[in-house]
N, CA and C atoms of all chains as a GROMACS GRO file, in nm:
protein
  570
    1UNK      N    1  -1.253   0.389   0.382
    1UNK     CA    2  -1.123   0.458   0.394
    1UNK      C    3  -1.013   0.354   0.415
    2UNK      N    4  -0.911   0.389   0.310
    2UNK     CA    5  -0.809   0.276   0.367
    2UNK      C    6  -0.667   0.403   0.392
    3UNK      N    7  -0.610   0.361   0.537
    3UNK     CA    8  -0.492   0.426   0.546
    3UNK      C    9  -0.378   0.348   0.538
    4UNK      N   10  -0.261   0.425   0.478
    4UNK     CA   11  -0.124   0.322   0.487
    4UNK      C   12  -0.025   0.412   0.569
    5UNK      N   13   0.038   0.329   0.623
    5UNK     CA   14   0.180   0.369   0.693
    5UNK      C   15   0.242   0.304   0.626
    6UNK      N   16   0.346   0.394   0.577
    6UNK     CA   17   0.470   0.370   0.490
    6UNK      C   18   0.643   0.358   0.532
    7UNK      N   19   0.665   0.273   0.593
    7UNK     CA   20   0.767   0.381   0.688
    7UNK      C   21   0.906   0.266   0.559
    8UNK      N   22   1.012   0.397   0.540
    8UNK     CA   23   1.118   0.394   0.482
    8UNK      C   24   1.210   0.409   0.516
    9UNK      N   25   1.374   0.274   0.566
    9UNK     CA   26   1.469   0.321   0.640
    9UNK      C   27   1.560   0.349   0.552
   10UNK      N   28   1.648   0.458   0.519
   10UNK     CA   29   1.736   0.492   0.463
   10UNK      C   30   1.886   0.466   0.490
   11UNK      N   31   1.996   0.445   0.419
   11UNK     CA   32   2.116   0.452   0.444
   11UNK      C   33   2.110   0.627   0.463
   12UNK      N   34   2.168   0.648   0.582
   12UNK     CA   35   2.230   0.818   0.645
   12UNK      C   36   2.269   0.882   0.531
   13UNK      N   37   2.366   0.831   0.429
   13UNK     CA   38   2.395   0.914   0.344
   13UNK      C   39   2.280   0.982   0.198
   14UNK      N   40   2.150   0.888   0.268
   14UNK     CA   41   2.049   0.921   0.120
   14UNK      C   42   1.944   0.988   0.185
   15UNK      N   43   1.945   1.060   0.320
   15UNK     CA   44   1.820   1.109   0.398
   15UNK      C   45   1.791   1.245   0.298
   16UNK      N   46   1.910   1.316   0.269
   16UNK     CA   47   1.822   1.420   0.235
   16UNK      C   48   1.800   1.413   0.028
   17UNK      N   49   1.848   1.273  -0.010
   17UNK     CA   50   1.779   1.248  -0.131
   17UNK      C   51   1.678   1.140  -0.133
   18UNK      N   52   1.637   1.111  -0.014
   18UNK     CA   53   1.514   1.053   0.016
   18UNK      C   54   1.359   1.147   0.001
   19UNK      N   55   1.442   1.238   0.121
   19UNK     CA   56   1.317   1.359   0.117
   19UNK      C   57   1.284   1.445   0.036
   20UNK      N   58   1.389   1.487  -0.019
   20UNK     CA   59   1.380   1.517  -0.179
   20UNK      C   60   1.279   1.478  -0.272
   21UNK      N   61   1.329   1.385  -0.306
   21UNK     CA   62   1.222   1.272  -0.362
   21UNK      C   63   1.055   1.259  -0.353
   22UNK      N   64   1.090   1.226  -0.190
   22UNK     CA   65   0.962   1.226  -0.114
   22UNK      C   66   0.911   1.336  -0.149
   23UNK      N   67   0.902   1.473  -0.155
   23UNK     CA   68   0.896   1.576  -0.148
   23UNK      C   69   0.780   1.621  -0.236
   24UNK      N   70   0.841   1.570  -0.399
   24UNK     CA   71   0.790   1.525  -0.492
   24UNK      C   72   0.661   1.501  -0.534
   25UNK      N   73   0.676   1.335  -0.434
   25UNK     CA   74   0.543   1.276  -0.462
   25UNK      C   75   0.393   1.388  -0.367
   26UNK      N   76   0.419   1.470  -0.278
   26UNK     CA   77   0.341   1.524  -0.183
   26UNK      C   78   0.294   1.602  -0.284
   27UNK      N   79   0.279   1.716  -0.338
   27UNK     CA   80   0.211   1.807  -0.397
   27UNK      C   81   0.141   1.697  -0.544
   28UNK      N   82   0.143   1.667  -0.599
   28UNK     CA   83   0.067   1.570  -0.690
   28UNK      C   84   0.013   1.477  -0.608
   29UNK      N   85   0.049   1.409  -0.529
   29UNK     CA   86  -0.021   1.321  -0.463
   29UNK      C   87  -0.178   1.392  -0.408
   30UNK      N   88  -0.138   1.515  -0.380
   30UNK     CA   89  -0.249   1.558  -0.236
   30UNK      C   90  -0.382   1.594  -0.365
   31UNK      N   91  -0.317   1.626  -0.442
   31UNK     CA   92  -0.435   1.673  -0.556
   31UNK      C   93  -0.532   1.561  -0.610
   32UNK      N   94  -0.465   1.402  -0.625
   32UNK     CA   95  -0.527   1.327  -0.669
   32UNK      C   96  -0.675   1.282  -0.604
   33UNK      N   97  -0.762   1.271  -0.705
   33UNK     CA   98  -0.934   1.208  -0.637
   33UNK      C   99  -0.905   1.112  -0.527
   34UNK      N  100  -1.000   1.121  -0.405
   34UNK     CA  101  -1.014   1.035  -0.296
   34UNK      C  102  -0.827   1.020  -0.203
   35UNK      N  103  -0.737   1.151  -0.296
   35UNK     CA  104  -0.663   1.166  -0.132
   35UNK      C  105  -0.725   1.212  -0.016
   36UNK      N  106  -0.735   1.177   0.107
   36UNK     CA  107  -0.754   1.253   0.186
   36UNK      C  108  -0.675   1.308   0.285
   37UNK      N  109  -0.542   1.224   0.245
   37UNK     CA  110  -0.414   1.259   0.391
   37UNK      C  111  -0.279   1.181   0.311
   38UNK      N  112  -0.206   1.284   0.319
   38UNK     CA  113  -0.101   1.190   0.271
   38UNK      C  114   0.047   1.292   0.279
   39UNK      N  115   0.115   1.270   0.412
   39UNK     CA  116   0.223   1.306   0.481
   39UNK      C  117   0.320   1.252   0.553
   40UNK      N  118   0.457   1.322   0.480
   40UNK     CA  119   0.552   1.279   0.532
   40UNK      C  120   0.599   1.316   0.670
   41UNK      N  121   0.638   1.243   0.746
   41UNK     CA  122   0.722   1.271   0.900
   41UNK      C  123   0.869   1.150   0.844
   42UNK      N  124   0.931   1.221   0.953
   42UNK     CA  125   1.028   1.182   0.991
   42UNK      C  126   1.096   1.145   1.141
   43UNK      N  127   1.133   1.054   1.171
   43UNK     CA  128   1.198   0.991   1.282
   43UNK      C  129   1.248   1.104   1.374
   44UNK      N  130   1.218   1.088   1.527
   44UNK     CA  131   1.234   1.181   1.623
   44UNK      C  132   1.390   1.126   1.670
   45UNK      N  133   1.401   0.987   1.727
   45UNK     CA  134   1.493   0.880   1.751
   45UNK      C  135   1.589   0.828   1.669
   46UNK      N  136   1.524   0.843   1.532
   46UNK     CA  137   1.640   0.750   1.370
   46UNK      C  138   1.571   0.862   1.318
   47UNK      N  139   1.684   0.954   1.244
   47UNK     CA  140   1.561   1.041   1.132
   47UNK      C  141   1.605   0.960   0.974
   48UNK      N  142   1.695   0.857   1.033
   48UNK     CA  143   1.698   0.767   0.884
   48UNK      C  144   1.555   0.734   0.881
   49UNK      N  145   1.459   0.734   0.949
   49UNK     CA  146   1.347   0.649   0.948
   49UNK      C  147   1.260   0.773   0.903
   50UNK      N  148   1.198   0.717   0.737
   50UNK     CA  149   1.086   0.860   0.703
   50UNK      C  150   0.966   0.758   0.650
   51UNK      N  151   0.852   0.790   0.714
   51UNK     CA  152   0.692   0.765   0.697
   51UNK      C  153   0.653   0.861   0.622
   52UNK      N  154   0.543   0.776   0.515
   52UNK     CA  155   0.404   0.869   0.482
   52UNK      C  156   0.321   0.784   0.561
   53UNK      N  157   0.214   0.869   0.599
   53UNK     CA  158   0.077   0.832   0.663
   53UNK      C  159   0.008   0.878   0.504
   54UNK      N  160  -0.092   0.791   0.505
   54UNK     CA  161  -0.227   0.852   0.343
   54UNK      C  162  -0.310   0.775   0.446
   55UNK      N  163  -0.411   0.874   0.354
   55UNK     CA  164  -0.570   0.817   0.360
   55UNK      C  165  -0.614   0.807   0.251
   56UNK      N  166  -0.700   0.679   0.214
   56UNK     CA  167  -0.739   0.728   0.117
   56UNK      C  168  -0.876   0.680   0.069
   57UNK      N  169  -0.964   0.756  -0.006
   57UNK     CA  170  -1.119   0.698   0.000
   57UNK      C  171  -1.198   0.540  -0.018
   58UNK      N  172  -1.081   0.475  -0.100
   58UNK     CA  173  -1.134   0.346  -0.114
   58UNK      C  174  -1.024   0.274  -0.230
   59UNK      N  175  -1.047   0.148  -0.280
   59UNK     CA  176  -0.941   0.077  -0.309
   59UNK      C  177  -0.897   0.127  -0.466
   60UNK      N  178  -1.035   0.207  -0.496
   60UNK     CA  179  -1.023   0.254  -0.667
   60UNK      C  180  -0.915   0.403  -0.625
   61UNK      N  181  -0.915   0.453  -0.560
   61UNK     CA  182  -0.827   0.582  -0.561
   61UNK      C  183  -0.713   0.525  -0.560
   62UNK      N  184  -0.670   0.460  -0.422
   62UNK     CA  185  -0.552   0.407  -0.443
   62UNK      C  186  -0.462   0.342  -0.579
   63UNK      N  187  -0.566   0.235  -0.616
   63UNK     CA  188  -0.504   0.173  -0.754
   63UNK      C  189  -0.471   0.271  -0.867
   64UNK      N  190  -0.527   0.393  -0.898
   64UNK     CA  191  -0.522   0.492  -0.952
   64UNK      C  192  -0.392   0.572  -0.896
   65UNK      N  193  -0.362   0.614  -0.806
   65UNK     CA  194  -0.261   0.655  -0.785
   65UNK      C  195  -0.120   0.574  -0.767
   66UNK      N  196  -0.103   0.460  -0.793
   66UNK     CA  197  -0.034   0.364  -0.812
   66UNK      C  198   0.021   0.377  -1.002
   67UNK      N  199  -0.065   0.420  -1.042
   67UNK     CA  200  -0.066   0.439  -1.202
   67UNK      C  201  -0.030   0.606  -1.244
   68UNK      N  202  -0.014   0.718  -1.138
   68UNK     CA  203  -0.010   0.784  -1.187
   68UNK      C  204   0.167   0.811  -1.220
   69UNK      N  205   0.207   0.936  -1.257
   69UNK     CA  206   0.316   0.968  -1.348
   69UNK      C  207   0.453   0.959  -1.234
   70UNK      N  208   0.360   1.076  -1.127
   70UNK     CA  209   0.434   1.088  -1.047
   70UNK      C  210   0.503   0.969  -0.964
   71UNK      N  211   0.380   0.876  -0.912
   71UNK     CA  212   0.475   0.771  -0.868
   71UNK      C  213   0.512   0.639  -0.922
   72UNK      N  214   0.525   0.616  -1.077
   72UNK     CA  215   0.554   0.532  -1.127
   72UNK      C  216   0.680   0.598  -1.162
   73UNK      N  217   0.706   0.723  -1.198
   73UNK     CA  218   0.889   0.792  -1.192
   73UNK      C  219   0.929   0.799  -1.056
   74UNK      N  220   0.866   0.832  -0.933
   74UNK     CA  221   0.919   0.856  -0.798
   74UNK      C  222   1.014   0.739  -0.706
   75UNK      N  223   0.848   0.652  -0.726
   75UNK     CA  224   0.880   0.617  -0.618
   75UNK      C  225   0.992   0.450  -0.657
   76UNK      N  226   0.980   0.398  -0.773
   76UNK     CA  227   1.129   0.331  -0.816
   76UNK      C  228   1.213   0.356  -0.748
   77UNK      N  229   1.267   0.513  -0.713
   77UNK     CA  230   1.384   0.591  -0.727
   77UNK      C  231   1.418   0.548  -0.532
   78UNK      N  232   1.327   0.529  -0.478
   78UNK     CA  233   1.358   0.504  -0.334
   78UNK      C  234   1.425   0.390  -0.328
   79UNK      N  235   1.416   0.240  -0.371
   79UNK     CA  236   1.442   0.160  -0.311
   79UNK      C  237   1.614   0.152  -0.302
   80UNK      N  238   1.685   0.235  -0.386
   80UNK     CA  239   1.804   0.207  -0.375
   80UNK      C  240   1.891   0.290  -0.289
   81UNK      N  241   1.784   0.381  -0.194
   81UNK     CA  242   1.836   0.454  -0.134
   81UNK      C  243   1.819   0.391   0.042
   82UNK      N  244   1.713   0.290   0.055
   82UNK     CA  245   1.712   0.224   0.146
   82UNK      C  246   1.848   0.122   0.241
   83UNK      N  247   1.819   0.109   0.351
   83UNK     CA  248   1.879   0.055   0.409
   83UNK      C  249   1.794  -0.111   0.435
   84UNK      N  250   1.697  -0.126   0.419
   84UNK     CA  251   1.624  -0.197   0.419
   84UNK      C  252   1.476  -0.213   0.361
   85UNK      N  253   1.415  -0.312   0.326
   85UNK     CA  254   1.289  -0.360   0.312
   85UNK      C  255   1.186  -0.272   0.319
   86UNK      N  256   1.101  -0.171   0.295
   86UNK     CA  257   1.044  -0.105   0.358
   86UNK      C  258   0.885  -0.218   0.412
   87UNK      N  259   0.891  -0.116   0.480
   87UNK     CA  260   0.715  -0.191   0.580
   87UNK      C  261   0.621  -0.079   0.523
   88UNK      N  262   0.530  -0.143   0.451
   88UNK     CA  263   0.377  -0.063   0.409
   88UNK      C  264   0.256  -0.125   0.458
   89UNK      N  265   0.195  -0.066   0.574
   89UNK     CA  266   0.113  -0.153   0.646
   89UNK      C  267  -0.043  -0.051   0.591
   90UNK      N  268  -0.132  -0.169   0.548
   90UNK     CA  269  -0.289  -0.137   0.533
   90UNK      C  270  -0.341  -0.142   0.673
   91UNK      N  271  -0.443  -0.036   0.648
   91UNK     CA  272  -0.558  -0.041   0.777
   91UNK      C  273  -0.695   0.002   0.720
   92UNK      N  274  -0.755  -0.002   0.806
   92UNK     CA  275  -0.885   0.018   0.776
   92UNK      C  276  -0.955   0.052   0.936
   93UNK      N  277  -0.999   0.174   0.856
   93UNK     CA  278  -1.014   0.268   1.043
   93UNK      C  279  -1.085   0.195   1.125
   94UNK      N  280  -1.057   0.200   1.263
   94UNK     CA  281  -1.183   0.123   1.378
   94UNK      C  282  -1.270   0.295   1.409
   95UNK      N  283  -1.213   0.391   1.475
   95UNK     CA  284  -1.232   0.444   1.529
   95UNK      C  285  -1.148   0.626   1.503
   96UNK      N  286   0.470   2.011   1.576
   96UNK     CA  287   0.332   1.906   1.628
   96UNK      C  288   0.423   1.763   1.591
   97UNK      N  289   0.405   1.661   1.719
   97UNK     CA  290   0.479   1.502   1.731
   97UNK      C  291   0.370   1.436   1.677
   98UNK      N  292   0.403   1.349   1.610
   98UNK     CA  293   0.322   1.238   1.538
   98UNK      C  294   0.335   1.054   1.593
   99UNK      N  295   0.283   1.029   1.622
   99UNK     CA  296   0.311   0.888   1.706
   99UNK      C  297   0.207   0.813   1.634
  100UNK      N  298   0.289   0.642   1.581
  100UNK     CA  299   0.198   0.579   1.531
  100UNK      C  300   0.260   0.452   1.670
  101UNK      N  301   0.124   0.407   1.693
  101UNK     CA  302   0.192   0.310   1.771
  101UNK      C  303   0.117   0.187   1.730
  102UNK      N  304   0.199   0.084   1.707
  102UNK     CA  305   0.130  -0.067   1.643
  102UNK      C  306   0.134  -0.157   1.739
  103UNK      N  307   0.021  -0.244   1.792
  103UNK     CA  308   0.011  -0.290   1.875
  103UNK      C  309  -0.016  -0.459   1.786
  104UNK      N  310   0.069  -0.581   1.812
  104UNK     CA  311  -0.017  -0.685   1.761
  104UNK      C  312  -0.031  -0.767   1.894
  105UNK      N  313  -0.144  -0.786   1.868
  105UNK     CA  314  -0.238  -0.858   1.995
  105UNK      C  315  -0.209  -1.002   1.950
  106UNK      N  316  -0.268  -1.117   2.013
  106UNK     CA  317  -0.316  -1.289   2.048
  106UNK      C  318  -0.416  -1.218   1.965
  107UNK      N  319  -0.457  -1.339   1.893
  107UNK     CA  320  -0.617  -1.346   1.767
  107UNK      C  321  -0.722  -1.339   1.870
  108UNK      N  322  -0.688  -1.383   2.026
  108UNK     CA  323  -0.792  -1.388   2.124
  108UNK      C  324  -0.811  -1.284   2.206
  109UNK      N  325  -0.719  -1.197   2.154
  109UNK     CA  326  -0.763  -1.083   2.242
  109UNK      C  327  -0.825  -0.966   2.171
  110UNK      N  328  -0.830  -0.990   2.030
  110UNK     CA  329  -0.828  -0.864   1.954
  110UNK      C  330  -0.928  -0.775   1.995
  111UNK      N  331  -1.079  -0.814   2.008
  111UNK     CA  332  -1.178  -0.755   2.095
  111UNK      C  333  -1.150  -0.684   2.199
  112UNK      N  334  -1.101  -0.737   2.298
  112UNK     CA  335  -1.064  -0.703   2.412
  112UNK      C  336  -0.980  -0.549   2.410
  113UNK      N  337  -0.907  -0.618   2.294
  113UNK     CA  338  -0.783  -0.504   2.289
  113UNK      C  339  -0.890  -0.400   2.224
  114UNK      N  340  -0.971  -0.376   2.153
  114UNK     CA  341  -1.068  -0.318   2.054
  114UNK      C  342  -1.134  -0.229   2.170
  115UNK      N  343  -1.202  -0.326   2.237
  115UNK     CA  344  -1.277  -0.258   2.338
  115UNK      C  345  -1.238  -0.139   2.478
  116UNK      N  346  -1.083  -0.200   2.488
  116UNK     CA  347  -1.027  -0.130   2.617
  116UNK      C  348  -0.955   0.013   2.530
  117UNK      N  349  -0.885   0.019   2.375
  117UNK     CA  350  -0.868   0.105   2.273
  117UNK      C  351  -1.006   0.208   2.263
  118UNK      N  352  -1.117   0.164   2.256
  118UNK     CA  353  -1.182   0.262   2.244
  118UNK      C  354  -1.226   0.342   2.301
  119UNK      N  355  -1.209   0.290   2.461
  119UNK     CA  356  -1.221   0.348   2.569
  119UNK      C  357  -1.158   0.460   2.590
  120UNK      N  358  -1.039   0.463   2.492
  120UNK     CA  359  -0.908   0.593   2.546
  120UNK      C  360  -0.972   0.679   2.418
  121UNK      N  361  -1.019   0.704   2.270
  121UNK     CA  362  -1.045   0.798   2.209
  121UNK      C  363  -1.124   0.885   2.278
  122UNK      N  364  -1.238   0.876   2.279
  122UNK     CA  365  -1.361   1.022   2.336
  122UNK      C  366  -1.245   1.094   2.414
  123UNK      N  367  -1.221   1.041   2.554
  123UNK     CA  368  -1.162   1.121   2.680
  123UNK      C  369  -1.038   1.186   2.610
  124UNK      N  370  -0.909   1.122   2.531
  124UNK     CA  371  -0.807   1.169   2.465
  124UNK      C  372  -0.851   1.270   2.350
  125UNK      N  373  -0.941   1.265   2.256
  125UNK     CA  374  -0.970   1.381   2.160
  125UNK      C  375  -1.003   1.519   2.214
  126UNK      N  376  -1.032   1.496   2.343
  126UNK     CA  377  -1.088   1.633   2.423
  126UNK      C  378  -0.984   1.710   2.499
  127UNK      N  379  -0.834   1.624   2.497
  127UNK     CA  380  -0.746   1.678   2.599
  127UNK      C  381  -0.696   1.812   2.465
  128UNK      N  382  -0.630   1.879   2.587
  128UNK     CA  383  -0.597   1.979   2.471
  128UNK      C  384  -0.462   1.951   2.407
  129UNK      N  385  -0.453   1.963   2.271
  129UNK     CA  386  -0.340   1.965   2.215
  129UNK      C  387  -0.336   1.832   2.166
  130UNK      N  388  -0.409   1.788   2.172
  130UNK     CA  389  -0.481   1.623   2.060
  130UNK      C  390  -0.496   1.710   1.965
  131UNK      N  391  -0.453   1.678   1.869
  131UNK     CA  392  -0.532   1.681   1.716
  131UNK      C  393  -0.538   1.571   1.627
  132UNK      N  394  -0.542   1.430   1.651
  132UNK     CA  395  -0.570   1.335   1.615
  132UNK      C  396  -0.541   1.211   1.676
  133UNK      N  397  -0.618   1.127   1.697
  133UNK     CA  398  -0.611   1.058   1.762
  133UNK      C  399  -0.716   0.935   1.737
  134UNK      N  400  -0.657   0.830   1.616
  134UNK     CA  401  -0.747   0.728   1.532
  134UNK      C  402  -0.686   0.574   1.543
  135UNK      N  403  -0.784   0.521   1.580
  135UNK     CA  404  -0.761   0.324   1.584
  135UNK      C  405  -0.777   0.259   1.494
  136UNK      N  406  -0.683   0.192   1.403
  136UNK     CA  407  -0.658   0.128   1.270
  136UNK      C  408  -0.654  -0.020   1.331
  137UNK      N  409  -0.690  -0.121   1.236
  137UNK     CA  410  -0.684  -0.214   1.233
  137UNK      C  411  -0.648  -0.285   1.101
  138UNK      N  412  -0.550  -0.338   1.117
  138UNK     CA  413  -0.473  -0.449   0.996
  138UNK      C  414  -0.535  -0.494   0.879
  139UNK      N  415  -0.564  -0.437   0.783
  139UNK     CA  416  -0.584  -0.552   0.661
  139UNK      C  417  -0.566  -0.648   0.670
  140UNK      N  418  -0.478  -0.674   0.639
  140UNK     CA  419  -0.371  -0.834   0.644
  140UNK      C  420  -0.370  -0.871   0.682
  141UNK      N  421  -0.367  -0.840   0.842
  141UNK     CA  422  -0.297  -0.894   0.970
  141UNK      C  423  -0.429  -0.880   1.057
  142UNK      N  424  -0.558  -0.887   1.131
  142UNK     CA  425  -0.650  -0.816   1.192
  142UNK      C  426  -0.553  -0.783   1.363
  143UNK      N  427  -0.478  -0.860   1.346
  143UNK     CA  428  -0.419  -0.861   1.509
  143UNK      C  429  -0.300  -0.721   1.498
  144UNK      N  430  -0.358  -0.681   1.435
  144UNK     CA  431  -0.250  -0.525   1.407
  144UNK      C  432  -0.312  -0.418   1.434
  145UNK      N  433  -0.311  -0.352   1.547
  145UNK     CA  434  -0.409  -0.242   1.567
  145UNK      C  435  -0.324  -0.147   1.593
  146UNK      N  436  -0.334  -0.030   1.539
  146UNK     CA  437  -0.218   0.058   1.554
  146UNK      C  438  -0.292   0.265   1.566
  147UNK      N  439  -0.254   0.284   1.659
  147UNK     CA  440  -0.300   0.431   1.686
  147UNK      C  441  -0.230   0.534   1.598
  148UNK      N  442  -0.256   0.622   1.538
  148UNK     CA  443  -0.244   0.720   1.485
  148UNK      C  444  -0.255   0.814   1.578
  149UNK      N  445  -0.137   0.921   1.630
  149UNK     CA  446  -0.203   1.018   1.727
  149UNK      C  447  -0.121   1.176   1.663
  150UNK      N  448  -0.148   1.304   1.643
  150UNK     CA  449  -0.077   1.378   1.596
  150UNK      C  450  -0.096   1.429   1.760
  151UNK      N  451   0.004   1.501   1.814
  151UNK     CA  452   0.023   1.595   1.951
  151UNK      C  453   0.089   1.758   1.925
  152UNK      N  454  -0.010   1.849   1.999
  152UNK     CA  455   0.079   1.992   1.935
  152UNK      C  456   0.180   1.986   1.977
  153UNK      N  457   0.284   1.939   2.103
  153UNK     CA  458   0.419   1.962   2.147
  153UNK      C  459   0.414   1.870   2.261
  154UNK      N  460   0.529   1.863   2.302
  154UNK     CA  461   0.585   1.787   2.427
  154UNK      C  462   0.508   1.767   2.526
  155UNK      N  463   0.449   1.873   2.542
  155UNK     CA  464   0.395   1.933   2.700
  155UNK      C  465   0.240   1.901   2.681
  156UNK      N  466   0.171   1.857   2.577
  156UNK     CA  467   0.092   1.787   2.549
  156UNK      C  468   0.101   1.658   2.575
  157UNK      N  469   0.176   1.584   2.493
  157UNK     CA  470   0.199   1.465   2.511
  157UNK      C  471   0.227   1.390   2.662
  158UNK      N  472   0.307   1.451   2.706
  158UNK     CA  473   0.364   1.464   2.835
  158UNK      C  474   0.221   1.413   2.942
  159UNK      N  475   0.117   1.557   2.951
  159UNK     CA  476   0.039   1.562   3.004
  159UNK      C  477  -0.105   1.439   2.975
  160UNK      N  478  -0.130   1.403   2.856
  160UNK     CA  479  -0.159   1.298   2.788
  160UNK      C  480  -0.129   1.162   2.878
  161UNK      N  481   0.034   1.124   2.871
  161UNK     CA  482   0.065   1.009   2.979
  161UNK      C  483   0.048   1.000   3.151
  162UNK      N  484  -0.041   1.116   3.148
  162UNK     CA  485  -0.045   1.120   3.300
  162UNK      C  486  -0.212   1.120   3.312
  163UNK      N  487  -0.302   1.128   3.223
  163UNK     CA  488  -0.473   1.141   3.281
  163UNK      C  489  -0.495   0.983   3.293
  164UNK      N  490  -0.605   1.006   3.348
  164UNK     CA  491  -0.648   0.856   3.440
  164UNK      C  492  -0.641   0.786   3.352
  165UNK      N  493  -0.708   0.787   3.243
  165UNK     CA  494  -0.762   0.738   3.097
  165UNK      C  495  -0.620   0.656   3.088
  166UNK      N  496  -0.531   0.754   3.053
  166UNK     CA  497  -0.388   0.670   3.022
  166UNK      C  498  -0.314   0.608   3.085
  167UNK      N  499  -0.339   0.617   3.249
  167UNK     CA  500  -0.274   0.562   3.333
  167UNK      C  501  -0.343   0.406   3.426
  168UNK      N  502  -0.504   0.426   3.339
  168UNK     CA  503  -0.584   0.305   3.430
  168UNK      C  504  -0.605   0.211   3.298
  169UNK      N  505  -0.615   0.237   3.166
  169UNK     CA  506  -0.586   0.183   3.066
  169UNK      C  507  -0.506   0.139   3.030
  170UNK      N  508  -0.396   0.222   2.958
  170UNK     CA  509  -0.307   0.164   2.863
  170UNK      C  510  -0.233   0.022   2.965
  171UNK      N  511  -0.194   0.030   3.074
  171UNK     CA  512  -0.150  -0.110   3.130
  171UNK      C  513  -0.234  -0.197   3.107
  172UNK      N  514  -0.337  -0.200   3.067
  172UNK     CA  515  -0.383  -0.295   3.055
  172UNK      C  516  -0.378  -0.394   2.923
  173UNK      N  517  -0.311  -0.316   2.832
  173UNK     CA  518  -0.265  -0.341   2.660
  173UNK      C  519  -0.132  -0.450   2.674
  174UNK      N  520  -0.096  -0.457   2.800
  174UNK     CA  521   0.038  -0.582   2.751
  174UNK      C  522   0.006  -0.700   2.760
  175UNK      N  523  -0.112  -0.714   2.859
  175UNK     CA  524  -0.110  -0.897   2.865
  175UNK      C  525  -0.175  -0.892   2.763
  176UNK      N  526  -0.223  -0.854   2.663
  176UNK     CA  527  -0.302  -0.880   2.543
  176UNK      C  528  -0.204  -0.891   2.435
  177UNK      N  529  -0.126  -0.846   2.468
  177UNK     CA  530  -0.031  -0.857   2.309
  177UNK      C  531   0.070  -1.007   2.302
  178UNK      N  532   0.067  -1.000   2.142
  178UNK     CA  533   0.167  -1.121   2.056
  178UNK      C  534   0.305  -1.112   2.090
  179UNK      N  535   0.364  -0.970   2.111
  179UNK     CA  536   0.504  -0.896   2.101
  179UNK      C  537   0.524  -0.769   2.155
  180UNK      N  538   0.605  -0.712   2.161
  180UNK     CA  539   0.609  -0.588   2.239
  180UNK      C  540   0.546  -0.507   2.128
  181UNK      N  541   0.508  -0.381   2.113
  181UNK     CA  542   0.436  -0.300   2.096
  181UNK      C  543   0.571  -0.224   2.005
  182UNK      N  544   0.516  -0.177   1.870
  182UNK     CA  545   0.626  -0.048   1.819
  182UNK      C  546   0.561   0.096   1.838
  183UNK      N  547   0.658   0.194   1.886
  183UNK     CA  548   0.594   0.300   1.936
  183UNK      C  549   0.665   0.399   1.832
  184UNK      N  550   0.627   0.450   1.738
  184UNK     CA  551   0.756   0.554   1.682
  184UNK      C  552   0.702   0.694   1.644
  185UNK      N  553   0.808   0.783   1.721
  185UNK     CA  554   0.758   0.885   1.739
  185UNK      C  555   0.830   1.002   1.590
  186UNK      N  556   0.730   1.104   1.528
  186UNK     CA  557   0.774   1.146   1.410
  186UNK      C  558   0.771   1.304   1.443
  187UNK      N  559   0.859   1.380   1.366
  187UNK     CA  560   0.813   1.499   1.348
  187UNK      C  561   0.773   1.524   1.220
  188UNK      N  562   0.670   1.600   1.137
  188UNK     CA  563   0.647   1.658   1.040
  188UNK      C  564   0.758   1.671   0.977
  189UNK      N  565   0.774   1.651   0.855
  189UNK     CA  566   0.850   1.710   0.735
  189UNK      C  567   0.741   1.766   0.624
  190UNK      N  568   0.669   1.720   0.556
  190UNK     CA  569   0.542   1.821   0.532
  190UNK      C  570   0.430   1.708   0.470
   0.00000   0.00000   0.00000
């Protein structure tokens, strides 16, 4: 299982064409082989600040969904809505 | 339901340590009520990146959470182990 935290800071004026967006990628995403988790939250403190959490079965699902339709049109569409760099951190479960 | 990812990067010399005193808090925390997830990731990239995944049904969960022994004879014990202060960020669901 590999999980990612995705977390995305937005300029205020692109939050709700962030989530939009985001929105998007969730229903195709959840369908694809070896999703097992893959949800958006948003910032309690900054709600400029929006995360996906995924899970996902192993490194072939992922690379596969990297190729699919949805987020080779989607997810382009974020970076210009950022306020910064985003942080996409790999894990690999302990526990 | 609050979503809290909290990333902890440890000293390369503590990572165990930190591993070991972390696992100590799942069993007792999955059983409190109003846990519904509650998972220990560790860094790809980085191994000194250990970061909790916790979903909480509401406040008054969480709340109660920072007060059992577990959390109060433990978690102090997570700072002299760390590289940097700790990111704690707390989410609500968007979907």
């Amino acid at each position: 299982m590999i999980t990612i935290v995705a977390k995305h800071t937005v300029r205020p004026e692109n939050i709700e064409r962030f989530k939009a967006l985001a929105l998007q990628m969730v229903g195709p995403t959840r369908k694809e082989p070896g999703c097992h988790l893959y949800v958006l939250h948003q910032g309690v403190k900054d709600p400029c600040v929006l995360t996906f959490v995924e899970d996902w079965e192993d490194q072939a699902s992922l690379d596969a969904h990297g190729k699919t339709s949805h987020f080779t049109t989607i997810v382009p569409q974020f970076a210009a809505l950022l306020a910064r760099e985003p942080e996409i951190d790999f894990y690999h479960l302990v526990e």
